[in-house]
Structures are given as structure tokens and as C-alpha cells.
C-alpha positions, 0 to 999 in steps of 0.5 A: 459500522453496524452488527451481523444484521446489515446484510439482511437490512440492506436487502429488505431495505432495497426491496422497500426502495423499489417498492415505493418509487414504482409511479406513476408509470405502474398504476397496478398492484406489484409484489415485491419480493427478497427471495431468488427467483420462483421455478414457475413464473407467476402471473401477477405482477411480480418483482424478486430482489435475491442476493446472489453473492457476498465478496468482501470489499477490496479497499477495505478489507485490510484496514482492521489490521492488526487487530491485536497486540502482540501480547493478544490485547486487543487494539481496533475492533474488528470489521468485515468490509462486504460488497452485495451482489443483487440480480433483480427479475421483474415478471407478468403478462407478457403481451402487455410487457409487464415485466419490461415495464417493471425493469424500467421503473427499477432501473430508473429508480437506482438510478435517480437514487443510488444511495440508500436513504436512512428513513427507508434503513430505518423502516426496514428495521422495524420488521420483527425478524430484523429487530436490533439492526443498528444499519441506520446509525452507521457512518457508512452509507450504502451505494448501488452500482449496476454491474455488466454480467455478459452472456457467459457470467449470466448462463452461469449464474441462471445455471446455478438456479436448478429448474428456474427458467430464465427471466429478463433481469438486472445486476447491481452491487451494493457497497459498502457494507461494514460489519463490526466485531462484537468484542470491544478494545480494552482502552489504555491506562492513563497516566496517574502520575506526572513526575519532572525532574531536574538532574544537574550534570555529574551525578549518577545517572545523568547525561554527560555534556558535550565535550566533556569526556575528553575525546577527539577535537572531531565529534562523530557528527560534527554540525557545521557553523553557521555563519555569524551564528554563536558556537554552539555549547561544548564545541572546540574552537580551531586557531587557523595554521601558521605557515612555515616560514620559508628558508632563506635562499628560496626562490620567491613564490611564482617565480620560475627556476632553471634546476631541472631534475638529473636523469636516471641512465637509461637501462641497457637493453638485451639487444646492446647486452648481446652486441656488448658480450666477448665471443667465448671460445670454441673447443676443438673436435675430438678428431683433430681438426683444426680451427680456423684459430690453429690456422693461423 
């Protein structure tokens, strides 16, 4: 981890990568610059590194988390996890294909070293504008990685730049840069004083034994026994249960008897109720006709 000015570090830094690793293809003076592109190109040989974007990095971002106690002490400090997004332009003569020249060595170079080396971290800091930079000492190390930006991200990106042509360039993300917070965690107290004691069962405050309170033979989580183990303290031991003896007269066990159960009479059902009923008796008109009973 490392302060506020790691970002600013690793861009000169890079700058001085690149600077340094341009042989032996390039025999000619080459600037290298850490700023966007220039509206007019230039005519000398030139080299631009510009931090576009800075996005926080994905599978740290949350690794500080909390921060703080619930009483507001703080626990970690902080730290800001960040990925740099640099697009890199070479420019010169183009009949002589200064800048695709250019590009090549920068490619060649990330390529062949994509960790930032710490003597070039440490040369960087050495600039009066990055004076304190602590870059170098961070755990930490600083990778590039050439990111694929199609047409539609570079027109986007070419169209934020107002009235600056485009230029043949490369994109790299640099990760990962962590920035530390400036307040400290407040350390623990340590423990002034160690007290051991022994408290025999049945004073104030002691725990109670096993068994001892005169509750239920079954324990609410019994542990089961080992075989061949001793019982364990406090547990009831269980005589086995004596059988019954069985009455005298009884068939022996396994032997088969010829009792059957009696059967329940069957239940009588609507049809034989009906059939079983007396047939009532008819009553006579009221206008005096006999019955075929009165016939008779």
C-alpha cells in the first residue's frame, strides 16, 4: 500500500520504462511525454502516455470492509484498490513511419517487462513534484496488461478529446494500485493482568455437575457409549429389563394355536331390512270402495 501519490508515480514511472527500453531500434532523440495528446501533432519524434481512466479494481475493492467498530473505533486501515487505464500515441515523420516504429518498441517493451521494476519506482520519486512517494516500498507490485478497445470504444474515446486528431495508439491497464488511508487503527489494549482460579462445586457461582440436579434419567443431548470405553462422569447406568414371566397354561413360544377370534354378526343391510319389514296396512277411500282385503 502506498499514499495519494502512487498514481501520479506509476505514470511518470511508466514514462521512464518506456523512455529507457527505445534500443537499439530507435537511434534518434524521442520525447516522452505523460500528458493527452497535443491538438497539432508535432514533428519530432514524440511519445504521449495519458491516464485516461481510473476505476476502482473489482476483487479488492471490498477487502477493508469494515473499516470501523460499531462504536466508531477504527479496526483496518483504509485502502482504495485502483486500476489505471493509459493509451499510449507515438507520433513523427510518416514517410519514414516514425511513429509505427515508435509503437512497436513501446509494445515490445511492456511486453518483455510488464511488472514495474522498483529502481525505476524509485527514480520516478525522485522528482521534486512526487517528493514523499512511498510507491517503492509497497508489497504491491504494479502490472500492465494491453486492454482491446474496438472501434466503437476508440471513437469514444478519440471523441472525448476535442479538436485532437486521431493517432495510431495502444491501450494498457496498470493494476494494482493501493491507496492507503491516512488515519491509523487504534491497537488493542493488552491484557494487564491474568487471574486463574479454582472454584470447588457447590459454592456461589459455580457451575453445577452433571446429573446433580435431580432431573430425568435422559439428558437432553445424551452421548452415546463407546464400546469398552469407561461411562463418563455424572452419567446413570440402566440394569437391562427383566421379562415377565409367562402364565402357566401358555402355549409355548413359536408354537401354533388353534383358537381363532369369533366373528362379529354381519350387519343386516337396507335391501334384507326392507324384505324383512310387515307390509302395513292400506286405508279405505273415502267413497266406499272396497279393498281387495274387504272382498274376501
Amino acid at each position: 500500500m502506498s499514499n495519494a501519490l502512487a498514481v501520479a508515480t506509476v505514470t511518470q514511472a511508466l514514462a521512464l520504462l518506456i523512455e529507457s527500453n527505445l534500443g537499439p531500434e530507435m537511434d534518434i532523440a524521442v520525447k516522452v511525454e505523460t500528458r493527452k495528446p497535443p491538438a497539432e501533432p508535432p514533428v519530432e519524434p514524440t511519445i504521449t502516455v495519458f491516464l485516461y481512466q481510473v476505476t476502482p479494481n473489482a476483487a479488492m475493492r471490498n477487502n477493508d470492509l469494515p473499516t470501523r467498530a460499531a462504536d466508531g473505533t477504527l479496526r483496518n486501515r483504509a485502502a482504495a484498490p485502483l486500476d489505471l487505464h493509459y493509451v499510449i500515441s507515438a507520433y513523427g515523420e510518416e514517410t519514414e513511419l516514425v511513429g509505427q516504429r515508435l509503437l512497436g518498441c513501446v509494445i515490445r517493451t511492456l511486453h518483455e517487462i510488464p511488472v514495474l521494476p522498483r529502481e525505476l519506482i524509485e527514480l520516478a520519486a525522485e522528482r521534486p513534484h512526487l517528493a514523499g512517494s512511498d510507491l517503492a516500498d509497497s508489497l504491491q507490485q504494479v502490472r500492465f496488461t494491453p486492454t482491446v478497445m474496438d472501434v466503437d470504444e476508440t471513437s469514444k474515446l478519440w471523441g472525448m478529446l476535442h479538436q485532437t486528431p486521431y493517432t495510431l495508439s495502444v491501450a494498457y491497464q496498470a493494476s494494482l494500485v493501493v491507496i492507503e488511508g491516512r488515519e491509523k487503527p487504534v491497537p488493542a489494549r493488552p491484557v494487564e493482568q491474568r487471574t486463574v482460579r479454582a472454584v470447588p462445586f457447590g459454592t456461589p457461582g459455580a457451575p453445577v455437575p452433571p446429573g446433580a440436579d435431580g432431573g430425568s434419567e435422559a439428558s437432553a443431548d445424551p452421548v452415546p457409549a463407546v464400546p469398552g470405553a469407561p461411562a463418563a462422569s455424572g452419567a446413570r447406568k440402566r440394569a437391562p429389563a427383566k421379562k415377565a414371566p409367562a402364565p402357566k397354561g401358555a402355549a409355548p413360544k413359536g408354537a401354533a394355536t388353534e383358537a381363532t377370534p369369533a366373528k362379529a354378526p354381519a350387519k343386516p343391510t337396507k335391501a334384507a331390512s326392507r324384505r324383512a319389514a310387515p307390509p302395513r296396512p292400506r286405508r279405505a277411500a273415502e267413497s266406499g270402495t272396497p279393498t281387495p282385503d274387504d272382498k274376501d
